[in-house]
Structure formats: structure tokens, C-alpha cells
C-alpha positions, 0 to 999 in steps of 0.5 A: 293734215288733221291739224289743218282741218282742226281749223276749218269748216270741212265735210268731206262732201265740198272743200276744207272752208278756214274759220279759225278757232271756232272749233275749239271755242265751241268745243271748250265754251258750248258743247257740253257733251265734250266735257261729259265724253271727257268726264266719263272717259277720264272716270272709265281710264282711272278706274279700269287700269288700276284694275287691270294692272292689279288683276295683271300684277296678282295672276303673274305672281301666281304663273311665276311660281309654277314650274310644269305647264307654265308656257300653257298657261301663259298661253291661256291668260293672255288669249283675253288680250288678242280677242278682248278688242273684238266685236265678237267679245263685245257681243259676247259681253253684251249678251253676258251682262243682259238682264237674262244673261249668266251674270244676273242669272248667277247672281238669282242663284246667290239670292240676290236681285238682277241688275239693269247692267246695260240699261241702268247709267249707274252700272253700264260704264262698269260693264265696260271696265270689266271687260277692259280689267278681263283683257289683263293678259298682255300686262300680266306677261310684261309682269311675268317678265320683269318677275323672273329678271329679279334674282333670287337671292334678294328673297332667299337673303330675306327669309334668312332674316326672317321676313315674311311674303307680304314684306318681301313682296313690299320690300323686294317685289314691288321696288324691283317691279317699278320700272316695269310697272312704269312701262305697263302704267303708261301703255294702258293709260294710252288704251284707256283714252282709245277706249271705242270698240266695246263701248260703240258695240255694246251701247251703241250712241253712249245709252243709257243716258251719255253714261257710256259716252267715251271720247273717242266714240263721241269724236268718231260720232262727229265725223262720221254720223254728222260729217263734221270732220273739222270739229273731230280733227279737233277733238282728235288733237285735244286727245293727243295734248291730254294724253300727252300731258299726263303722259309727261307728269307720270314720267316726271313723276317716276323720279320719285317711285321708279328704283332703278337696280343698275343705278340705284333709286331715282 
């Protein structure tokens, strides 16, 4: 249905109207604020997932060593991911990074100047990738899995011969995690192009200045601030051929960096 309406003049107040591609010449040859949503949107997804995923990847290595009160703690780090999404954490988030909030108060206490977070385009679109780094507990326990499923005796094997923790972690750790590493890579890059909530919630329209313009709020501002739900059918449909392809090329390109135990490197 979306791809039809994609194609028509549609405002859900009179009958889909049919004008062909005019949606998407607009969008590729007019609207700048399509390739500034795209801009800053592509910025915040390959910035805030490495993020995640090395924050994710360091606190599972850490909760994989512990031996009592571990399902407590795993318990605990993944909270961020049920609540991360909310309008509360948002609100939360916002009044954190306010030019009174604990952030710039802290960072008085250190000596050093306040910062607009919120207000400055400089730091606004980082006040978001914090929140989505924050939100590492759903990747940190597909790590903590796919931790406890390499044997032991890889390690105990390395240090015999005498390697140290940073060469295992390269040689045994990380090789072993590809698969694993794959999964999260793909499932967060998803994430990262839905990114909506926090942004809409803590910045509203894209302040200060389109900095945090995603674009799905921009999509979402398309069809339901100015009714124009043809243009964002075909937004909707750009988001799913862009995430698509990148989502293609990363799995074209695990033969090169995914190991595969069972059956040797791809």
C-alpha cells in the first residue's frame, strides 16, 4: 500500500491522487532537507553503533569473568536497553544535558566551562549518540553469549605458549566473536536508521539549526505535521532500499572478516 501511495498526491483528508514520480524527483532534485536528514542521520548511525558495540563488547568481557552474582548483574547492564526507548529516558536525558543539568554541573566541579549540549549544533546530535551508546545492554548479552560458547581451552592452550591477554583477545577472542559481532553489526545499524524517539523528544523539529534532524523524524514530520503522506510513503520506501543495500554489502563483506569454527574461515 505505501509503495502505491509513494506514488500519489495523498493527504488522508480526500483520495490518493496518482502523479507518478514527482515524489521522488522532488525528493532526490529539491528538497535539501531530505539530504540533510540523510546527512546527519548517516553521521549519527556510523558513530553511535561502533559506539555501542565497543562499549557492549568491553562490559561483557568484564561480566564474563565474574563468577558469583553474575545473572545480577547481567540483570542490571541490560535495564538501559528496556527503558533506553522511552519518553521518560528522553526527558531524563534532556534535563541531564541542560545548561544547569548534572552534566555541566560536573564538569564546573572538574574546572571547566559549561557547554550548550542542547542548544549548541556542535554537541546536540552527541547528546543523542550518548544515549544510544548508554543503551548497550541488549548487544552486551549476545556478546556475553557468544563469550561463554568459546572453549576454554583455546586460552589455556595460549598461555602454555606463552601469550599474553591483548594477543589472545586478537587471536582467539575476537576471531571467534565474528559471527557474533556480525549479528550485533547488522541488528544496530537497523536501530540506528529507525533512530526517533529521543531525537523528537529532546529536540522536538531537529533544533538547533536541523543539527539533530533524523530521517525518520523528518519522514514522520512529512506525514503528520504536513499530511503529505505520499511523499513520506516515499521516504519510508528510500529508508528500506538504503538499509537494505548496506545491509547486502556488510554480508557480502562478512566472507572476508567472519571465521567460522565448524567450518573454517570464510
Amino acid at each position: 500500500m505505501t509503495l502505491y501511495l509513494s506514488f500519489t498526491d495523498y493527504n488522508m483528508l480526500r483520495p490518493p491522487e496518482w502523479i507518478g514520480l514527482e515524489h521522488y524527483e522532488r525528493m532526490f532534485t529539491k528538497d535539501e532537507k531530505f539530504w540533510h536528514s540523510l546527512r546527519v542521520t548517516f553521521f549519527y548511525t556510523f558513530t553511535a553503533v561502533p559506539l555501542r558495540l565497543i562499549v557492549a563488547l568491553a562490559i561483557a568481557m568484564l561480566v564474563a569473568k565474574i563468577v558469583r552474582g553474575a545473572g545480577f548483574y547481567r540483570t542490571v547492564l541490560y535495564l538501559p536497553s528496556i527503558i533506553g526507548g522511552s519518553v521518560a529516558v528522553a526527558v531524563m536525558w534532556r534535563q541531564l544535558f541542560g545548561l544547569e543539568g548534572a552534566i555541566n554541573t560536573i564538569l564546573k566541579w572538574l574546572g571547566l566551562s559549561g557547554v550548550s549540549w542542547l542548544g549548541d549544533p556542535k554537541y546536540a546530535i552527541w547528546t543523542l549518540i550518548l544515549l544510544y551508546g548508554w543503551q548497550f545492554g541488549s548487544s552486551m548479552l549476545i556478546f556475553l553469549a557468544g563469550l561463554k560458547n568459546i572453549p576454554n581451552d583455546y586460552y589455556e592452550a595460549a598461555s602454555v605458549d606463552g601469550a599474553g591477554s591483548v594477543t589472545m583477545f586478537f587471536r582467539i577472542t575476537l576471531p571467534l566473536l565474528t559471527p557474533v559481532i556480525l549479528f550485533n553489526v547488522v541488528i544496530q545499524l537497523i536501530n540506528g536508521f529507525l533512530a526517533f524517539t529521543p531525537a523528537y523528544v529532546i529536540f522536538g523539529d531537529g533544533r538547533p539549526l536541523g543539527a539533530t534532524l533524523m530521517y525518520v523524524l523528518y519522514l514522520f514530520q512529512n506525514a503528520f505535521t504536513f499530511f503529505d503522506m505520499g511523499y513520506a510513503s516515499g521516504m519510508a520506501w528510500v529508508l528500506l532500499v538504503i538499509v537494505g543495500l548496506l545491509t547486502a554489502l556488510i554480508f557480502k563483506s562478512s566472507e572476508y572478516w567472519v571465521h567460522y569454527e565448524s567450518k573454517g574461515d570464510r
